[in-house]
N, C-alpha and C positions, 0 to 999 in steps of 0.2 A: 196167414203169414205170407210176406210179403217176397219172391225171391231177390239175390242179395243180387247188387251188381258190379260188374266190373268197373276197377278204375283207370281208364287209357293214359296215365299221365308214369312220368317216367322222372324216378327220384333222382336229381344231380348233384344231390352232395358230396356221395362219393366218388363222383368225376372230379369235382371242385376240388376234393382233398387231394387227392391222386394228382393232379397237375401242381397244385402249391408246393408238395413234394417234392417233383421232378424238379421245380422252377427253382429249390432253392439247392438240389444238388448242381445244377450246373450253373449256379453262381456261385457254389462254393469253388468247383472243380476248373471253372475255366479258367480263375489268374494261376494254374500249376498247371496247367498245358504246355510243354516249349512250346515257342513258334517252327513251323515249319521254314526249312533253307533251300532253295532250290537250287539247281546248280545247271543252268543253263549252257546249251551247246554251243561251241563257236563256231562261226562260218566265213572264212575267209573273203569271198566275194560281197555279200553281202554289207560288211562294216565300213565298203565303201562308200563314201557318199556318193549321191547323184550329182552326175555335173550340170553346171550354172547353165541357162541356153544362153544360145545365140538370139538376137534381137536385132531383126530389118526396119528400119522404120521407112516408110513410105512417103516422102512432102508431098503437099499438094501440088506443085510445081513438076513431081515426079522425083524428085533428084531423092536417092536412098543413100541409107547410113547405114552402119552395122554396128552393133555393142557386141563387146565379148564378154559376160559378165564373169568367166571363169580369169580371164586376165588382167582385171581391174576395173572393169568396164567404163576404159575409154571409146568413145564416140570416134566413129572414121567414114567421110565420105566415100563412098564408093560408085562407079559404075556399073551396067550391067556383066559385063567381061569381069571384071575386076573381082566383082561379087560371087561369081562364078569360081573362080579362082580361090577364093578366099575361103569358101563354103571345103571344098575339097580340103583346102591344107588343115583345116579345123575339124575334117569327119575324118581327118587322115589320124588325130589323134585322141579324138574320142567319137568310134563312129555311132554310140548312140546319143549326143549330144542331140537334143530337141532345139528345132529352130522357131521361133517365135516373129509374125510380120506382125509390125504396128500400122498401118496405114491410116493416115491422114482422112477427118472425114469428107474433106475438101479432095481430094486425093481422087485420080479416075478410078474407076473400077478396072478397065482394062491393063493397068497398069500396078497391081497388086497382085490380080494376076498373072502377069508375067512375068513377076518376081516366082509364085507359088510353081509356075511352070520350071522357071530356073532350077528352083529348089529340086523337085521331081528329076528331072535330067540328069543332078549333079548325086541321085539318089539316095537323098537324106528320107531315114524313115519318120522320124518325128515330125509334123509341120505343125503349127499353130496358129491363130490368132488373136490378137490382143485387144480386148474389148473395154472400155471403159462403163461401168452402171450407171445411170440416171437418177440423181438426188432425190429419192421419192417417187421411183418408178418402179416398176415390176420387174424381178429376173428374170 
């Protein structure tokens, strides 16, 4: 007589069953769920928008513009002095306004610079600059 032996195998029918079950209570059960309503907090500061920047644009020539995209963004030649000026009465009434330089790629370097210096002076916290992508080039 032969001893008898074990079988390692592990019957899954009645897993199978046991899920088909569950699968069709919560397809019966889920369209008589309400949906849940949340009722979110308000925050006064927040709901305001962020204001439009400022935009220097740099010529190659040197000679600078300014946009104010918060006030329609008409285009205004400026000076260095003038720029200066203008930078204040616009951080005077949003002083976290972000300023944005476009410069020219024809445009000296030295001279974007001393816009970004201006900027620093007149201690705007935001500076930026404005970059154009290459058609099929890398970021």
């Amino acid at each position: 007589m032969r001893p008898r032996r074990l079988k390692h195998e592990i019957n899954v029918v009645p897993y199978i069953d046991v899920m088909l079950v569950l699968l069709v209570i919560f397809m019966v059960t889920a369209p008589m769920v309400p949906p849940a309503s949340i009722e979110l907090p308000s925050v006064g500061k927040a709901s305001t928008p962020p204001v439009e920047p400022l935009e220097i644009t740099v010529k190659a020539d040197g000679a600078m513009e300014m946009r104010d995209r918060a006030l329609g963004g008409a285009t205004v030649t400026v000076g260095r002095l003038e720029l200066a000026q203008r930078i204040r009465e616009a951080q005077a009434k949003h002083p976290d306004q972000p300023v944005l330089i476009a410069g020219d790629k024809n445009a000296k370097y030295e001279a974007v610079l001393n816009v970004m210096d201006e900027l620093q002076r007149a201690q705007v916290a935001k500076i930026g600059l404005l970059v154009q992508h290459k058609a099929g080039g890398t970021r």
